[in-house]
N, C-alpha and C positions, 0 to 999 in steps of 0.2 A: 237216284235216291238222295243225293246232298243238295239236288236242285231242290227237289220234291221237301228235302227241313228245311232249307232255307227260307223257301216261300213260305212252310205252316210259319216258320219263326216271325218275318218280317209280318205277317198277317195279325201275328195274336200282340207285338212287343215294339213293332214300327208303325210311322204315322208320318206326314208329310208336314213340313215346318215351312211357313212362309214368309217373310221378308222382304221388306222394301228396299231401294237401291238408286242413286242416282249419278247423274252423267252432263256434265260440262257441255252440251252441243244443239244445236239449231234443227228444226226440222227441216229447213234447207240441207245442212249437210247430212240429216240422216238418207235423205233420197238421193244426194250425189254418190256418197261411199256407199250407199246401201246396207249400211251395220252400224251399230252405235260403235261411239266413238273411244276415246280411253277405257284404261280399268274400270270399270263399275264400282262406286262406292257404297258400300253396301252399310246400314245402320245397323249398329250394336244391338241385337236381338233383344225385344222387349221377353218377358217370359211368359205369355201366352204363346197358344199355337197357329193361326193365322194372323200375319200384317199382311192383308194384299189387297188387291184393287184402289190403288191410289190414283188418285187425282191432284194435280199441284195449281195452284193460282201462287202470285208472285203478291205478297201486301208490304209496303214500303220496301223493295228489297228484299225482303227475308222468302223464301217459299215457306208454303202454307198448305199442307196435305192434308184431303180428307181420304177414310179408308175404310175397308171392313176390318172391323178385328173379333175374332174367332175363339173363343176360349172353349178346350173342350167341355169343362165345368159347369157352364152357362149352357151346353147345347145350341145356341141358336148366336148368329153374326147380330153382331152391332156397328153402329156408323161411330169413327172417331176422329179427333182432329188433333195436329199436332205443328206447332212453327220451329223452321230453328232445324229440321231436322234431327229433333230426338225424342225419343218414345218417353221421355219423363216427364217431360209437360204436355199430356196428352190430356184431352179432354172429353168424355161424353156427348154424341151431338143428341138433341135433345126436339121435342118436335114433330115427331114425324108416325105418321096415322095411320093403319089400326096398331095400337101398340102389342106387344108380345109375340112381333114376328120377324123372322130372321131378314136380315138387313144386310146390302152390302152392293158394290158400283156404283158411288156415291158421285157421279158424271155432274161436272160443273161446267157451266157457260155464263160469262160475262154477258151483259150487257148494258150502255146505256149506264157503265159506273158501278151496278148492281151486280153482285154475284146470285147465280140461281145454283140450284143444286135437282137433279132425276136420281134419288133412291132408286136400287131393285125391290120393289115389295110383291114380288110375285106372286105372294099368299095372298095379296089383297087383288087380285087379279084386275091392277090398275099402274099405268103409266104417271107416275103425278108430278107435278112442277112444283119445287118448294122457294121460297126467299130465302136468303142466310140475312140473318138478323145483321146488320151492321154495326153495330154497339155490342154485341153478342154474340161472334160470329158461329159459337156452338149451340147457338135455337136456329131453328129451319123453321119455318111460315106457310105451311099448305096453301097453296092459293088454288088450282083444282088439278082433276083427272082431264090429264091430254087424251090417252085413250084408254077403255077398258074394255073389260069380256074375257082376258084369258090370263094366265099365267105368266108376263112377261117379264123375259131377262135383258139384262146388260141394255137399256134402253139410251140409245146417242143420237143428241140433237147437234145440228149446225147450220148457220144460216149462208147461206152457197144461192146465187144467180138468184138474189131478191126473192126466196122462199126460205123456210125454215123447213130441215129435213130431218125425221125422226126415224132412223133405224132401229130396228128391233127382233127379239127371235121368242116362239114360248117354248116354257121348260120340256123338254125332255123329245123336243122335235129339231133335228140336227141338219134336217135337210130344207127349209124354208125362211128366206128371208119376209120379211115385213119391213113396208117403208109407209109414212104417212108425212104429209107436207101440209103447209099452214101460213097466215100470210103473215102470220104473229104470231111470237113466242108461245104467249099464254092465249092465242085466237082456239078456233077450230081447227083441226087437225082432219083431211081426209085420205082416206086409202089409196094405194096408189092403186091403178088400173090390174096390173098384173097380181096383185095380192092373193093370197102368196106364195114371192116369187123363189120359185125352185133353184136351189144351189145345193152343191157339193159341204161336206161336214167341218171342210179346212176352211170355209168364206160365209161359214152364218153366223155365228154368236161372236160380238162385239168385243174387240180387247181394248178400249181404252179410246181417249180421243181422236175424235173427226179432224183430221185437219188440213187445211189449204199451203201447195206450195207454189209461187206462182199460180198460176187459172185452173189449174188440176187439185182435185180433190180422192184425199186418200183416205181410207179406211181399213183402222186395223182388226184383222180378227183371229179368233184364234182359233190354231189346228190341236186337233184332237185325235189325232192318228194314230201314234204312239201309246199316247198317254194322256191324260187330262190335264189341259194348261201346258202342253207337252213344248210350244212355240208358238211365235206369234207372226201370222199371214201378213206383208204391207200390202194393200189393194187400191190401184187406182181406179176410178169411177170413168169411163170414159162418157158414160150417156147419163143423164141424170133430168127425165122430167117425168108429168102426171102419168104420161102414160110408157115413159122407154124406162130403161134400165140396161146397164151394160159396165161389168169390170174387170179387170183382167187383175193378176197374182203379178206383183214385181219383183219381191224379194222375201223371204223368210228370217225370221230374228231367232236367235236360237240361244240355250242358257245361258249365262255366264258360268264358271268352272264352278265358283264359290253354292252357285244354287245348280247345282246341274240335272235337276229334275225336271224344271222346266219356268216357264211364266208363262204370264195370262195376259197384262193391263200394260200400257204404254202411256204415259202423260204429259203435257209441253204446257211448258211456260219461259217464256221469254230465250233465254238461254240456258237451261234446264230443263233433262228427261227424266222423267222416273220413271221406275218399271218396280215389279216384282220378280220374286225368285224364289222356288221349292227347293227344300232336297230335306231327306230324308232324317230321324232323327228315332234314337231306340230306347225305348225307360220300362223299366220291371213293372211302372205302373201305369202302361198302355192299356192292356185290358182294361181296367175300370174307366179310365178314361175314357174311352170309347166306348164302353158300356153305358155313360152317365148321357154320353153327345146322346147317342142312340134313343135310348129311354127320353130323353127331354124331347127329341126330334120328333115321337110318336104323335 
């Protein structure tokens, strides 16, 4: 019976609060110790209800996070950018097509000097490559659809043994990966042979950057076993071409105390991690709030 109020309580008056967080350390050493490394620094809560899925690039020194951020009010995620590490100089990113839809895995890869940016716009049921304007770095530049036809989420490209490799998962299908390769960023993109290849619910959907340590390539994603964004899978790639595939589970990232609901997103830049972080959070004016996400969401 006290189980049974507690869950109507948390159901009608709790909501999940997310949070970004960062950490002093190499992706060399997160593969040697296999756990991030010190305390987690966690940022002074902005006061919406999602900061997560961040991405870091490093510009003169300072990191530079792009993100989703969530407000229940709005109903729908939008892309944000913020230097410095604080939610007060945060900025709108701006840019990005068909407008009026929820936004958010704002996946960044360098190249060639230029920063590029893979929005999730899964409503637009298109993969698409944007520019960050470099005078501007909160306009994004459409330049086209890498792939479309379905729903896709959390979309991570990396360029690994002179291909570009585009992993990928669509909404609401837990067991299937997707991968498509290209001999150029913004080239052609085709289907890998096996498409699509069948996995377990803990090794499909994308948590955050692709990245190389030494000649092995890892990919993190996230487990949903528990809970949603419950932890985050590291996965090494052992086979990676047109037509193999093959990776095995090395280790699992698991909350920090401060968020102990769970994360999703993992991102590197030079000498600095970010991640996200859930946990729980209760206001008298939950209901509405969640009534407005809902209603907007329809």
């Amino acid at each position: 019976m006290v189980t049974a109020t507690v869950n109507l309580f948390n159901k009608i008056f709790a909501a999940d609060k997310w949070n970004i967080g960062f950490v002093h350390q190499t992706p060399e050493n997160l593969i040697e110790t296999r756990k991030l490394g010190a305390a987690i620094n966690w940022l002074p809560e902005d006061d919406i209800d999602y900061a997560a899925d961040p991405f870091v690039v490093n510009v003169g020194n300072t990191p530079r996070i792009y993100y989703e951020e969530l407000d229940f009010w709005k109903g729908k995620g939008e892309i944000m950018m913020i230097d410095g590490l604080d939610f007060k100089n945060k900025k709108k990113i701006s840019g990005i097509k068909p407008d009026a839809i929820h936004l958010s895995y704002p996946y960044l890869i360098e190249e060639g000097g230029t920063l590029y940016c893979i929005p999730e716009t899964s409503e637009a049921k298109e993969v698409a490559l944007y520019q960050v304007d470099e005078n501007n770095p909160e306009k994004l530049i459409k330049l086209k659809a890498l792939v479309s036809g379905k729903a896709f989420v959390d979309s991570s490209v990396i360029h690994y043994n002179n291909k570009y490799w585009l992993f990928t998962s669509v909404s609401g299908d837990h067991d299937h990966l997707y991968i498509y390769h290209s001999n150029a960023l913004n080239g052609q993109y085709t289907g890998h042979y096996q498409n699509p290849i069948p996995v377990e619910a803990a090794f499909c959907r994308a948590a955050g950057h692709l990245f190389v340590v030494g000649q092995s390539l890892y990919r993190p994603t996230q487990n949903p076993v528990n809970r949603y964004g419950g932890s985050i899978m590291i996965n090494q790639i052992e086979v990676l071409n047109e037509k193999e595939f093959k990776s095995t589970s090395q280790f699992e990232i698991l909350p920090d105390k401060a968020y102990n609901k769970g994360l999703h997103n993992i991102s590197f830049a030079d000498n600095i991690i970010v991640i996200d972080g859930k946990r729980k959070v209760v206001s008298p004016i939950m209901p509405i709030k969640k009534f407005v996400r809902n209603y907007k969401n329809r």
